[in-house]
PDB file as gemmi writes it, atoms N, CA and C in Angstrom:
CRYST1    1.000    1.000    1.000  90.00  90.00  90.00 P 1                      
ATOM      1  N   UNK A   1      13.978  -6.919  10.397  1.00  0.00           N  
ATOM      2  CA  UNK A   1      13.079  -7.514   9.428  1.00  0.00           C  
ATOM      3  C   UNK A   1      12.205  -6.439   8.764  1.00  0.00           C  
ATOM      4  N   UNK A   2      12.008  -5.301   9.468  1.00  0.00           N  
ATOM      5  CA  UNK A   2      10.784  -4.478   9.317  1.00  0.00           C  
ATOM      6  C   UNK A   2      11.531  -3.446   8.003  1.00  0.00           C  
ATOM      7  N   UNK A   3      12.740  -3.341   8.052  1.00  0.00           N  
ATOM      8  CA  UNK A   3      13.549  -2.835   6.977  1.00  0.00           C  
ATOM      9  C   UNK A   3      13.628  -4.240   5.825  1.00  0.00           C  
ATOM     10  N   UNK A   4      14.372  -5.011   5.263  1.00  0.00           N  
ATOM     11  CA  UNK A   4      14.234  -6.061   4.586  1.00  0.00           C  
ATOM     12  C   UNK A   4      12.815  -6.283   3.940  1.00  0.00           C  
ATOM     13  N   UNK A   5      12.032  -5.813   5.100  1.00  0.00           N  
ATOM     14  CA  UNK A   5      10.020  -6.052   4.426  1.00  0.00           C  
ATOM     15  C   UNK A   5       9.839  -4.525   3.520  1.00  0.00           C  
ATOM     16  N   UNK A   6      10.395  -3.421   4.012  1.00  0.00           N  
ATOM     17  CA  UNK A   6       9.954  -2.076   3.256  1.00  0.00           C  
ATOM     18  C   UNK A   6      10.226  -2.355   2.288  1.00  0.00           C  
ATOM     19  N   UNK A   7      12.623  -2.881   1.958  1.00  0.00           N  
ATOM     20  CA  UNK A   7      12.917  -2.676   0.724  1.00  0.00           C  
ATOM     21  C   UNK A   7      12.527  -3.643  -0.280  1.00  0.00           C  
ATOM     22  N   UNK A   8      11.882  -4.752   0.097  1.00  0.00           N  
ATOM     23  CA  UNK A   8      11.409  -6.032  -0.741  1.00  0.00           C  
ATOM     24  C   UNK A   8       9.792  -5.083  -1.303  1.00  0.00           C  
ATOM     25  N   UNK A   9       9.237  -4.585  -0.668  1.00  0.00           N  
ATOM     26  CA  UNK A   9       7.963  -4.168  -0.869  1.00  0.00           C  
ATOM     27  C   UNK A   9       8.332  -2.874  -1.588  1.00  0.00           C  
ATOM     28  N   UNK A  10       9.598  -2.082  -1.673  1.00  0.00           N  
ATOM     29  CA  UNK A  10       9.612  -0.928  -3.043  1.00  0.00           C  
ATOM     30  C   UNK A  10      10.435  -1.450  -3.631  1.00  0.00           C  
ATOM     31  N   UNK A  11      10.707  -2.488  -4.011  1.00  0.00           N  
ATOM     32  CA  UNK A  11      11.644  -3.007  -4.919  1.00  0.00           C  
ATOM     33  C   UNK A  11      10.058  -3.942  -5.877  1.00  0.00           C  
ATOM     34  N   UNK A  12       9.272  -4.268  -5.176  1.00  0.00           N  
ATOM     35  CA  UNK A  12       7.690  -4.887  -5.988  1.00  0.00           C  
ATOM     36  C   UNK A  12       7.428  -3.775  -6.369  1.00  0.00           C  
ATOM     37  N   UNK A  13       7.313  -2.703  -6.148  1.00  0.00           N  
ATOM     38  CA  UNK A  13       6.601  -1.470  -6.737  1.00  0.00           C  
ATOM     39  C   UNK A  13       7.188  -0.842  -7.526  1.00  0.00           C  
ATOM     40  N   UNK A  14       8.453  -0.792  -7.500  1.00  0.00           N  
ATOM     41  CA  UNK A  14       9.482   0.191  -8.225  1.00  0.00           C  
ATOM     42  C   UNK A  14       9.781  -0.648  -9.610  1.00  0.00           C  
ATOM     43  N   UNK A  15       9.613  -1.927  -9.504  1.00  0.00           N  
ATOM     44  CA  UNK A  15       9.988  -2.859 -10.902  1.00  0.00           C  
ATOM     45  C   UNK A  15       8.712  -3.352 -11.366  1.00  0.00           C  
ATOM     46  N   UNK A  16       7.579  -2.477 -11.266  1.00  0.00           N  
ATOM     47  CA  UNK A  16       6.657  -2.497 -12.221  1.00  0.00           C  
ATOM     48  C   UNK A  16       5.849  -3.929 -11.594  1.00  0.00           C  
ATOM     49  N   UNK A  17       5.699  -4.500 -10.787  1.00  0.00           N  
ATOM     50  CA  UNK A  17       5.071  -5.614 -10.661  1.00  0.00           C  
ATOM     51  C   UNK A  17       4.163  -5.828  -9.855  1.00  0.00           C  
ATOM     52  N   UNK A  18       3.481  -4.333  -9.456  1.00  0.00           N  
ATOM     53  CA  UNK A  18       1.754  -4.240  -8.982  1.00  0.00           C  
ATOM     54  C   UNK A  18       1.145  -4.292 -10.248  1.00  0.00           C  
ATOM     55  N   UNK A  19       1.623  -3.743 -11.777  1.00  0.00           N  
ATOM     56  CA  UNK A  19       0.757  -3.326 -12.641  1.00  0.00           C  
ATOM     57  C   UNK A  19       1.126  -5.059 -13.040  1.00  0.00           C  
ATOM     58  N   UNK A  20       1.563  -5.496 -13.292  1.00  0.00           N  
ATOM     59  CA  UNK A  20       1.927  -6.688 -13.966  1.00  0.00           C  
ATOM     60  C   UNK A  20       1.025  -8.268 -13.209  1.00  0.00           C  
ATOM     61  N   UNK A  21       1.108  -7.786 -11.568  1.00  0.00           N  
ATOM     62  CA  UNK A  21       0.985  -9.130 -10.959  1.00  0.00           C  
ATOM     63  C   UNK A  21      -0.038  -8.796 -10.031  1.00  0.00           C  
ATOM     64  N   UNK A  22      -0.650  -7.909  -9.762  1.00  0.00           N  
ATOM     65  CA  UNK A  22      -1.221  -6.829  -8.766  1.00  0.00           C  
ATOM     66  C   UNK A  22      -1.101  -6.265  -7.159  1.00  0.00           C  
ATOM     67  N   UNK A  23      -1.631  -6.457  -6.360  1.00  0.00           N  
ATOM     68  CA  UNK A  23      -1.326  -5.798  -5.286  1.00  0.00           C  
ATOM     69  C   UNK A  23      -0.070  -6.884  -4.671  1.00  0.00           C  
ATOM     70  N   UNK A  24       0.781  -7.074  -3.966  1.00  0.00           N  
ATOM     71  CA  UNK A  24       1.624  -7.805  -3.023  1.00  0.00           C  
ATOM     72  C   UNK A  24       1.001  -8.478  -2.279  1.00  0.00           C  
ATOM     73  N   UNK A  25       1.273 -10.123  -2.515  1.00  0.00           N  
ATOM     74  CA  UNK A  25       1.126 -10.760  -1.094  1.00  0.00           C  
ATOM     75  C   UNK A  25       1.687 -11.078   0.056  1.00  0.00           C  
ATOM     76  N   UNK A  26       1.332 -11.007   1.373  1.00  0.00           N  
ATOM     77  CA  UNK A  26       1.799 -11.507   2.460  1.00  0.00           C  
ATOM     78  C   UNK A  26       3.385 -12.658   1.919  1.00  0.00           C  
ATOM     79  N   UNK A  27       2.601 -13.713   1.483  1.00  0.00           N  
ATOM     80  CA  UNK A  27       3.421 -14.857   0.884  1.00  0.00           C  
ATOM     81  C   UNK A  27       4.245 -14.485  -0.292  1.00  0.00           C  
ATOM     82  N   UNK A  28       4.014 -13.777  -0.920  1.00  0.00           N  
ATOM     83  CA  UNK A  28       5.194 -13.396  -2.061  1.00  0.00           C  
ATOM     84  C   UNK A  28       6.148 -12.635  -1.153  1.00  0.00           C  
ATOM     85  N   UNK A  29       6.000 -11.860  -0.320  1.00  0.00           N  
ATOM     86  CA  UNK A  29       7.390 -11.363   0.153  1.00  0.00           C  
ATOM     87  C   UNK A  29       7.814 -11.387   0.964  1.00  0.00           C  
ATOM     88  N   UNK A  30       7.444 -12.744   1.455  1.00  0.00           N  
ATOM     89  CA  UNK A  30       7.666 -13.820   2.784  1.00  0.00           C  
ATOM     90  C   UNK A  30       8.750 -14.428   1.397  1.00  0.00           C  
ATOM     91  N   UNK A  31       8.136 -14.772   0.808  1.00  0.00           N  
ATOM     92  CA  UNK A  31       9.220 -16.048  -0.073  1.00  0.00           C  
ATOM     93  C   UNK A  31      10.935 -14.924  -0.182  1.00  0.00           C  
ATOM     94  N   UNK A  32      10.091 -13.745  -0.894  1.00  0.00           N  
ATOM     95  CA  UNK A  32      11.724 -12.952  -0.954  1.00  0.00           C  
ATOM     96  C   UNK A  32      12.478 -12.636   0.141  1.00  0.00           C  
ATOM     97  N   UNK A  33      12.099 -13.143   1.383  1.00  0.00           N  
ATOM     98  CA  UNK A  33      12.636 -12.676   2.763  1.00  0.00           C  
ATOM     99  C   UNK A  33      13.412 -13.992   3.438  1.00  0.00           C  
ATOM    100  N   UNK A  34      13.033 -15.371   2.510  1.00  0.00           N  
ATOM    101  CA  UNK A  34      12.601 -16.439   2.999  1.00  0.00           C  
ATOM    102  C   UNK A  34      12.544 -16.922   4.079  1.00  0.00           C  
ATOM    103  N   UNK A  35      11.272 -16.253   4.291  1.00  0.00           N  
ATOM    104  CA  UNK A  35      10.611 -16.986   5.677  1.00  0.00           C  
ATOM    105  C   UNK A  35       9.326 -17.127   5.345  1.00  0.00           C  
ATOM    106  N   UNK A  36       8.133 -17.713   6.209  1.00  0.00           N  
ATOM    107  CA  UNK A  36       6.796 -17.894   6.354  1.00  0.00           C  
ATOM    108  C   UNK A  36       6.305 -17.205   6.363  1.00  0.00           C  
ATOM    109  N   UNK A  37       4.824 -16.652   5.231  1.00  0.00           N  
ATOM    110  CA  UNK A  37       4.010 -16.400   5.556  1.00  0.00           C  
ATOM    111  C   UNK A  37       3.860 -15.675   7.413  1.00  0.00           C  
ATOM    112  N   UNK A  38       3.432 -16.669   7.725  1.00  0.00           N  
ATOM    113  CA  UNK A  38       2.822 -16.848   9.036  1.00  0.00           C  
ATOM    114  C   UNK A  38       4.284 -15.986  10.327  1.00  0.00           C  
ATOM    115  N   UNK A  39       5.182 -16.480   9.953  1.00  0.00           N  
ATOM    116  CA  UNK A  39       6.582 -15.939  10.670  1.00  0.00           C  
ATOM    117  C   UNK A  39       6.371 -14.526  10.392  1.00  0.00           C  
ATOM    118  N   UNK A  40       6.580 -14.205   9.246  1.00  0.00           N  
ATOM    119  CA  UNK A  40       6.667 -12.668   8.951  1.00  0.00           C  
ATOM    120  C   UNK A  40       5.660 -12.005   9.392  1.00  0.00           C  
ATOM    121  N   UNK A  41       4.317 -12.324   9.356  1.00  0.00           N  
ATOM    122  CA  UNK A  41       3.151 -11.729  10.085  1.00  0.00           C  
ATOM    123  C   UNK A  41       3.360 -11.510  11.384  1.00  0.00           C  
ATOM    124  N   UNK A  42       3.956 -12.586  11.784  1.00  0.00           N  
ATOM    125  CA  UNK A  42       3.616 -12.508  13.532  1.00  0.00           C  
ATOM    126  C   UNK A  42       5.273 -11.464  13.731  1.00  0.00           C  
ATOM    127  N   UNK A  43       6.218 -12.016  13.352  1.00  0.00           N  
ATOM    128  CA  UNK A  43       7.619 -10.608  13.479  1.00  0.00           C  
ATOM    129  C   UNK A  43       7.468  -9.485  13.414  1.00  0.00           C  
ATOM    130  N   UNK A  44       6.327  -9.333  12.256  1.00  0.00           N  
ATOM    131  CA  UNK A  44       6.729  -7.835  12.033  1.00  0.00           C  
ATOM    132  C   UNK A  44       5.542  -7.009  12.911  1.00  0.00           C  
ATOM    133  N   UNK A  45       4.385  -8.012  13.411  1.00  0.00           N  
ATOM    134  CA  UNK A  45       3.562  -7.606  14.516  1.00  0.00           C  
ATOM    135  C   UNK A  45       3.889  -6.931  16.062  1.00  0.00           C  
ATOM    136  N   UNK A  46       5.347  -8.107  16.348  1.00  0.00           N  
ATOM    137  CA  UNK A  46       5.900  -7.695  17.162  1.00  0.00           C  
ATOM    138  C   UNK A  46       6.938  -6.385  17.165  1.00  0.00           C  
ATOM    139  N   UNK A  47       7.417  -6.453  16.010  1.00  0.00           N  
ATOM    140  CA  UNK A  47       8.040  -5.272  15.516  1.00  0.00           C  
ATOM    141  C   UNK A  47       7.064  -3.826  15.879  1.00  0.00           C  
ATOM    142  N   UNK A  48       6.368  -3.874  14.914  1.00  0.00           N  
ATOM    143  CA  UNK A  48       5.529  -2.499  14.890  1.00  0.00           C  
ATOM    144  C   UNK A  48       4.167  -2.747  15.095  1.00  0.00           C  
ATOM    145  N   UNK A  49       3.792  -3.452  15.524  1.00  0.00           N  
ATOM    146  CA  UNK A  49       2.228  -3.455  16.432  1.00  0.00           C  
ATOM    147  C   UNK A  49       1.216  -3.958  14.997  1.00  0.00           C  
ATOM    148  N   UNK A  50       1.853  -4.053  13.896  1.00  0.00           N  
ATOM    149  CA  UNK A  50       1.312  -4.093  13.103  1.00  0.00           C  
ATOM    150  C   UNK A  50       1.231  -5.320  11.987  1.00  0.00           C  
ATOM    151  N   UNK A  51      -0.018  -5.619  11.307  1.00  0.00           N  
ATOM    152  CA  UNK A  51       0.611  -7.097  10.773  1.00  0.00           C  
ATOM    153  C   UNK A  51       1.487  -6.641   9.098  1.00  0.00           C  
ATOM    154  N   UNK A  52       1.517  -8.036   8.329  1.00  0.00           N  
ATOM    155  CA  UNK A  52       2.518  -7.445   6.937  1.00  0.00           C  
ATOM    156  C   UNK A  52       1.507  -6.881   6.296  1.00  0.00           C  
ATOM    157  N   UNK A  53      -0.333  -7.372   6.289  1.00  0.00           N  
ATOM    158  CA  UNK A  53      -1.333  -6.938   5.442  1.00  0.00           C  
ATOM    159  C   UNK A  53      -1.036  -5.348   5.506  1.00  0.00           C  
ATOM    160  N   UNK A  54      -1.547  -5.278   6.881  1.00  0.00           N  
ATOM    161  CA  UNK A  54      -1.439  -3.814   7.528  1.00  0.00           C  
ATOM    162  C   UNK A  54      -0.289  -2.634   6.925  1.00  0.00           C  
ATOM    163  N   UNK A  55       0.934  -3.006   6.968  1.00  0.00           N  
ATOM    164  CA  UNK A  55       1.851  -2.461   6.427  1.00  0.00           C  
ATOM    165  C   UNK A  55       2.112  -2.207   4.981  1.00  0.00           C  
ATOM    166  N   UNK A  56       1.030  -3.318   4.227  1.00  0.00           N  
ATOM    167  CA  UNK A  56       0.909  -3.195   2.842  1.00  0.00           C  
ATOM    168  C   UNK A  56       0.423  -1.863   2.452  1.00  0.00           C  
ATOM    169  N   UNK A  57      -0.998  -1.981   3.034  1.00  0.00           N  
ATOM    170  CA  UNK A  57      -1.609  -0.987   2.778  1.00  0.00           C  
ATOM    171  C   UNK A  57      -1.387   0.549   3.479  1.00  0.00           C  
ATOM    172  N   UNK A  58      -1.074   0.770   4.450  1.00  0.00           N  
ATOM    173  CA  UNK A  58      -0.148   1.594   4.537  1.00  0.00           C  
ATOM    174  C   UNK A  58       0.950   2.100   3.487  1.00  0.00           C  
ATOM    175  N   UNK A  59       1.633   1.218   3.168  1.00  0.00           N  
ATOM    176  CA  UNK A  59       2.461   1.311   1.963  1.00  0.00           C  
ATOM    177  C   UNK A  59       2.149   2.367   0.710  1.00  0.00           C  
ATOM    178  N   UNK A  60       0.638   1.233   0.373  1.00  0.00           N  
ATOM    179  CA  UNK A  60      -0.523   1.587  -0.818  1.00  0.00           C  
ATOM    180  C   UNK A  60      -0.491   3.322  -0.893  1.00  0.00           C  
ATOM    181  N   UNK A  61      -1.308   3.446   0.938  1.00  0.00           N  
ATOM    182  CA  UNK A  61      -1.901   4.529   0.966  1.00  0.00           C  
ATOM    183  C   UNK A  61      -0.343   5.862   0.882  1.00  0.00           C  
ATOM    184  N   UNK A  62       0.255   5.743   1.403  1.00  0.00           N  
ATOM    185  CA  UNK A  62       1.627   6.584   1.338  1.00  0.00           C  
ATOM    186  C   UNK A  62       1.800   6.886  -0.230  1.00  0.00           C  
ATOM    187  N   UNK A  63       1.999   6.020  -1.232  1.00  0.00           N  
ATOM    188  CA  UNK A  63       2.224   6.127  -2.617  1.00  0.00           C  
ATOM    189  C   UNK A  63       0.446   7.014  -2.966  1.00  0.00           C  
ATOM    190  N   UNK A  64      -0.805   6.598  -2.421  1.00  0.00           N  
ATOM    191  CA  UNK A  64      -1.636   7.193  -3.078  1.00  0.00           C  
ATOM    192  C   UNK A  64      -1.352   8.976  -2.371  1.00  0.00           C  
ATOM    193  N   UNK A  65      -1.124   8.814  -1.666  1.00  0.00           N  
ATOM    194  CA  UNK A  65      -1.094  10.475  -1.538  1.00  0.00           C  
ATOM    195  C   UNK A  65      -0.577  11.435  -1.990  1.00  0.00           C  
ATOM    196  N   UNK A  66       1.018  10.546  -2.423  1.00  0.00           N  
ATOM    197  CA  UNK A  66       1.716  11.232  -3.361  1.00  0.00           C  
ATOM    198  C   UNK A  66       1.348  11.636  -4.578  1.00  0.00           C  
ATOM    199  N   UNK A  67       0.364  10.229  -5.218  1.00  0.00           N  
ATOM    200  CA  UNK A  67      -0.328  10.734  -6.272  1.00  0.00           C  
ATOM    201  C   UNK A  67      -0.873  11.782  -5.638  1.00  0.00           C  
ATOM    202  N   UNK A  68      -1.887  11.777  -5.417  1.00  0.00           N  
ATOM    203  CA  UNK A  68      -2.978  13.062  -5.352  1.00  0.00           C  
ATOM    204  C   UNK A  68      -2.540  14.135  -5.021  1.00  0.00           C  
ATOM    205  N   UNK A  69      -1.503  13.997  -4.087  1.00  0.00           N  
ATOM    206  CA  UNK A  69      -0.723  15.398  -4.099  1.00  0.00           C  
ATOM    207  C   UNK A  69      -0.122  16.074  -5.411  1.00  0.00           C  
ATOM    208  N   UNK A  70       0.136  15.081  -6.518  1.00  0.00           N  
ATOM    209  CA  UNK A  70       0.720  15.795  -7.784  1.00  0.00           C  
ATOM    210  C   UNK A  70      -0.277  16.244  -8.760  1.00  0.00           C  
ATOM    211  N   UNK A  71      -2.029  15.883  -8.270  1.00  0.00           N  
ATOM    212  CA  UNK A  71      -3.228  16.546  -8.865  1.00  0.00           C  
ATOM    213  C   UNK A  71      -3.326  15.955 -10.185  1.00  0.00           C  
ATOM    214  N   UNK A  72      -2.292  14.617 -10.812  1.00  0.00           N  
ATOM    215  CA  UNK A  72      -2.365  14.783 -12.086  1.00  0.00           C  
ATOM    216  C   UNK A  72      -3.611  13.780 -12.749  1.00  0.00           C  
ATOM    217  N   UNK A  73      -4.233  12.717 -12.160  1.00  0.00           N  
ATOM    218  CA  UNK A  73      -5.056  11.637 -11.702  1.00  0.00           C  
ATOM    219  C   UNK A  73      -6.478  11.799 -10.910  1.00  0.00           C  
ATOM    220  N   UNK A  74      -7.091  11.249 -11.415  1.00  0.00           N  
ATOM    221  CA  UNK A  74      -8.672  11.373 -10.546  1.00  0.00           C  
ATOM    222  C   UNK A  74      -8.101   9.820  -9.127  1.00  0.00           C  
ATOM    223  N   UNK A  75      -9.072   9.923  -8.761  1.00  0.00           N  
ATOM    224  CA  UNK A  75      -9.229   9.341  -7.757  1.00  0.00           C  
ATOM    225  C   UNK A  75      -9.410   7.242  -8.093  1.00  0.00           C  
ATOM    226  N   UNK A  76     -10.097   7.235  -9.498  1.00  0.00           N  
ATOM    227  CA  UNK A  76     -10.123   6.361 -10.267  1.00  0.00           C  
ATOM    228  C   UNK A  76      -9.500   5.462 -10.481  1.00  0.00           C  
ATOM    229  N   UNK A  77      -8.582   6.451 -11.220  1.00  0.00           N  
ATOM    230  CA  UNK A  77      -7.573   6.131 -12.348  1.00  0.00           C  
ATOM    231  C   UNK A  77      -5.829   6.191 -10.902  1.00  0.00           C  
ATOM    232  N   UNK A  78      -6.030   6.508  -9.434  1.00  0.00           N  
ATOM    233  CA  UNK A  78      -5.073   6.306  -8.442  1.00  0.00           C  
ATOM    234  C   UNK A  78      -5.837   4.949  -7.912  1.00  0.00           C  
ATOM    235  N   UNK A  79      -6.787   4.627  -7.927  1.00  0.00           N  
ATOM    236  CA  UNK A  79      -7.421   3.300  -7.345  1.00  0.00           C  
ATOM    237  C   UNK A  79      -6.916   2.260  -8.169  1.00  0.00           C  
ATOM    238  N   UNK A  80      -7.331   2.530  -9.439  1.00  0.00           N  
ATOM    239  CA  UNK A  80      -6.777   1.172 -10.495  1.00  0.00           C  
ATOM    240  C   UNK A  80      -4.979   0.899 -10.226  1.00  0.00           C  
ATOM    241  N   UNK A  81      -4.516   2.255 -10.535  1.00  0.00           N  
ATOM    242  CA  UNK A  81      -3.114   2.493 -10.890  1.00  0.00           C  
ATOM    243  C   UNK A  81      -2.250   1.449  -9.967  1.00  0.00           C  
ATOM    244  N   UNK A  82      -2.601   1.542  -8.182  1.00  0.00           N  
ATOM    245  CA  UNK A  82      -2.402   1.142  -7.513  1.00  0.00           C  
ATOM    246  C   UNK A  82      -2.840  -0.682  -7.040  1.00  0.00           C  
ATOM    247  N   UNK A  83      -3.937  -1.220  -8.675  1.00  0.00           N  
ATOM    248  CA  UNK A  83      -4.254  -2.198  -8.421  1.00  0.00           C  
ATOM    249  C   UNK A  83      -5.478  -2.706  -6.875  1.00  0.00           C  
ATOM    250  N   UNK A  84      -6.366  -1.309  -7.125  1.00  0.00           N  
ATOM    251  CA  UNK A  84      -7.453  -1.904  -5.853  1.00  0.00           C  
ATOM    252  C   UNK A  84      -8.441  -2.688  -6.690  1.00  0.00           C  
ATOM    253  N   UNK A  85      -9.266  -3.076  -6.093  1.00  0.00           N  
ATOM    254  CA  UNK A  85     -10.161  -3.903  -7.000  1.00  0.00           C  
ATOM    255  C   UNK A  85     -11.052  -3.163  -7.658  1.00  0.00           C  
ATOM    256  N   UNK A  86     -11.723  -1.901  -6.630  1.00  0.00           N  
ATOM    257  CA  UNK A  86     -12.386  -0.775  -6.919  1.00  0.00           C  
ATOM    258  C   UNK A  86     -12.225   0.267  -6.657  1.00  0.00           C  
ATOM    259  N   UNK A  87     -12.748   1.387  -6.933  1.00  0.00           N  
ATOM    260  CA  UNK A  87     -12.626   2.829  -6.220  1.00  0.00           C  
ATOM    261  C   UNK A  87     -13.419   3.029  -4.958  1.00  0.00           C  
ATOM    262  N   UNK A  88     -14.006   2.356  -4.334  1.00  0.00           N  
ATOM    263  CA  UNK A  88     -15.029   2.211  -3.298  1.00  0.00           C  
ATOM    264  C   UNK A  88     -14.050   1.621  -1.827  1.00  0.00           C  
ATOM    265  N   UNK A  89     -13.051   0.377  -2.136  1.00  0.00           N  
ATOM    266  CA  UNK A  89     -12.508  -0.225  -1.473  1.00  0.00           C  
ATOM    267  C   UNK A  89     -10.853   1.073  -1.382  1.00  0.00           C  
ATOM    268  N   UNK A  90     -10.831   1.463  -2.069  1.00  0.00           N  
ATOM    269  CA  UNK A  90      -9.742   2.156  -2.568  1.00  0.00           C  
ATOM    270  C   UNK A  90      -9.436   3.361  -1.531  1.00  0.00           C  
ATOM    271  N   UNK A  91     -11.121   3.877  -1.691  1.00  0.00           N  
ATOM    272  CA  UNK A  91     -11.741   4.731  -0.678  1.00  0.00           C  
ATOM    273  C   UNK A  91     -11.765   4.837   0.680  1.00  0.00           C  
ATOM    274  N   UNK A  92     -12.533   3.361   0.962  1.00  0.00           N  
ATOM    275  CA  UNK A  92     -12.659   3.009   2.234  1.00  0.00           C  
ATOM    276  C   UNK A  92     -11.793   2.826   3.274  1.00  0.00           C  
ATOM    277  N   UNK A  93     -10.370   1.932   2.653  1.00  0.00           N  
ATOM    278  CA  UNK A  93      -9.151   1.742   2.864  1.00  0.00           C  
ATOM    279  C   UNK A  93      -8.207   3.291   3.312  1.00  0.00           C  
ATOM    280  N   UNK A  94      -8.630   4.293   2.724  1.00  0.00           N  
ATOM    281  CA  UNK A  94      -7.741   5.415   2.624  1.00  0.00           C  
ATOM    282  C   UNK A  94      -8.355   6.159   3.772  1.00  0.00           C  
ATOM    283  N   UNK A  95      -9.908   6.313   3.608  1.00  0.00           N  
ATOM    284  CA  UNK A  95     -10.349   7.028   4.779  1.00  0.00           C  
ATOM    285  C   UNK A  95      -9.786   6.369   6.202  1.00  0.00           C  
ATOM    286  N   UNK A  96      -9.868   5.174   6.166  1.00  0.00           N  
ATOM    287  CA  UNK A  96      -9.813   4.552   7.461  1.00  0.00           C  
ATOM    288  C   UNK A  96      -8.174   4.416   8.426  1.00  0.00           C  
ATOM    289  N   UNK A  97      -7.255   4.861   6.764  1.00  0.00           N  
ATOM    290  CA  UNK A  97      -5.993   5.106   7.353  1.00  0.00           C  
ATOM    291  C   UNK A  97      -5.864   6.459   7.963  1.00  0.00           C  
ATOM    292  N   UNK A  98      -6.202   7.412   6.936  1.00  0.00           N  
ATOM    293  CA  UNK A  98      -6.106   8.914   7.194  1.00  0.00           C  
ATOM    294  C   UNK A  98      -7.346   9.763   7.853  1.00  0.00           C  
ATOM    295  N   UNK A  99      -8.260   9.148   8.053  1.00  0.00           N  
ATOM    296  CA  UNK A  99      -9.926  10.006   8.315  1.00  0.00           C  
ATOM    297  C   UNK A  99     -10.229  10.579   7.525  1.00  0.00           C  
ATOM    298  N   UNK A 100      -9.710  11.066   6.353  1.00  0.00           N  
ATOM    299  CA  UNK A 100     -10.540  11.379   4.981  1.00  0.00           C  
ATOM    300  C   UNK A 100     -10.391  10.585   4.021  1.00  0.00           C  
ATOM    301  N   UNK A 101     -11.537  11.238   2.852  1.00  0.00           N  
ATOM    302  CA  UNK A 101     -11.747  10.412   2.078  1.00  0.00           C  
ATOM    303  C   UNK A 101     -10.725  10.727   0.965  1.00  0.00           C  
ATOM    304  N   UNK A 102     -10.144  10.802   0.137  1.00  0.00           N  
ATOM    305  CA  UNK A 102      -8.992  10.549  -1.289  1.00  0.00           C  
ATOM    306  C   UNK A 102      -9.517  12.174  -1.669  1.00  0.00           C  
ATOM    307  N   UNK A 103     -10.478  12.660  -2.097  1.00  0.00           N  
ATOM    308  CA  UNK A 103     -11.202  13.807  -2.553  1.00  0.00           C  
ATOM    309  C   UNK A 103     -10.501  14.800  -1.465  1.00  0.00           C  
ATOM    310  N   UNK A 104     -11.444  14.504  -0.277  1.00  0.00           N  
ATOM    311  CA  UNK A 104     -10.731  15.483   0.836  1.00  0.00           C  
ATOM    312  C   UNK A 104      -9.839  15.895   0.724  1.00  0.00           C  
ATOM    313  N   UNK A 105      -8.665  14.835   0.648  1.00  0.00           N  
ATOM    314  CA  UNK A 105      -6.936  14.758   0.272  1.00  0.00           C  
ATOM    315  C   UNK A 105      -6.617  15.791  -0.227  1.00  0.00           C  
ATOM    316  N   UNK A 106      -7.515  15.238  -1.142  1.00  0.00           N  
ATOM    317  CA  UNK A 106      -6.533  16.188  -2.848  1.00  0.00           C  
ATOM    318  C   UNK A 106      -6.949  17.680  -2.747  1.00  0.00           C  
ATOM    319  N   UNK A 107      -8.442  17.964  -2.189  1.00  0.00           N  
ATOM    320  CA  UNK A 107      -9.125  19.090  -1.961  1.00  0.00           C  
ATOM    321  C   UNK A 107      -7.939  19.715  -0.765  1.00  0.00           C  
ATOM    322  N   UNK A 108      -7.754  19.174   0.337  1.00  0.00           N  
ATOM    323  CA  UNK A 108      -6.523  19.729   1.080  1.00  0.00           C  
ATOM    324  C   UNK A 108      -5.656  20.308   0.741  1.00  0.00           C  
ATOM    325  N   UNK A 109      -4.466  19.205  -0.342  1.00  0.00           N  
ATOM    326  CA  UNK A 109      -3.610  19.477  -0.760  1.00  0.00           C  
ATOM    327  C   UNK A 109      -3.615  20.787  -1.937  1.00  0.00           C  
ATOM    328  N   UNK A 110      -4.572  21.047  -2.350  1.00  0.00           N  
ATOM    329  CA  UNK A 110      -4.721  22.278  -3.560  1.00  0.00           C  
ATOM    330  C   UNK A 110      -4.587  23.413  -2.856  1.00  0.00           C  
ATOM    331  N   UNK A 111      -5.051  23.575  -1.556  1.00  0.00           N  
ATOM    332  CA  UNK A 111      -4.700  24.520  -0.661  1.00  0.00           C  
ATOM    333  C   UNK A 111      -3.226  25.132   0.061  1.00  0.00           C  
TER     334      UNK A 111                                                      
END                                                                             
């Protein structure tokens, strides 16, 4: 399942439909999997310790690094791009995956 959930979740990203529809829900790619909401949460928990939210953003944060690794984007304009609500949440979210903050990142990566 935990494969079927990645390629449904870069197949939403890759066909343009974070910018169009915004971030992925739990339930939208429960429907493309067709199963529940609630099923897919608890499977893929058991799967990888982790829930589908969880794995979203994970997801998120993997694609934001890539941005920032290519330096071409502020921190902003990778928050929107990616459909966060803000650059604050965008932030918060990223530190708490990686222990730094998006800046740090990119300040890293120039090195």
């Amino acid at each position: 399942m935990i494969s079927k959930f990645n390629a449904a979740l870069k197949n939403y990203i890759n066909e343009g439909q974070l910018e169009h529809n915004g971030l992925p829900t739990v339930g939208q790619l429960a429907q493309q999997l067709f199963v529940s909401p609630r099923y897919l949460s608890d499977l893929l928990k058991q799967e990888t310790g982790k829930t589908a939210m969880e794995l979203i953003h994970i997801f998120l944060i993997s694609k934001a690094k890539n941005l920032l690794r290519l330096k071409e984007k502020c921190i902003t304009e990778i928050s929107f791009q990616l459909d966060f609500e803000n650059t604050f949440y965008f932030t918060k979210l990223f530190k708490k995956q990686t222990g730094m903050k998006p800046m740090e990142f990119k300040n890293m990566s120039l090195n």
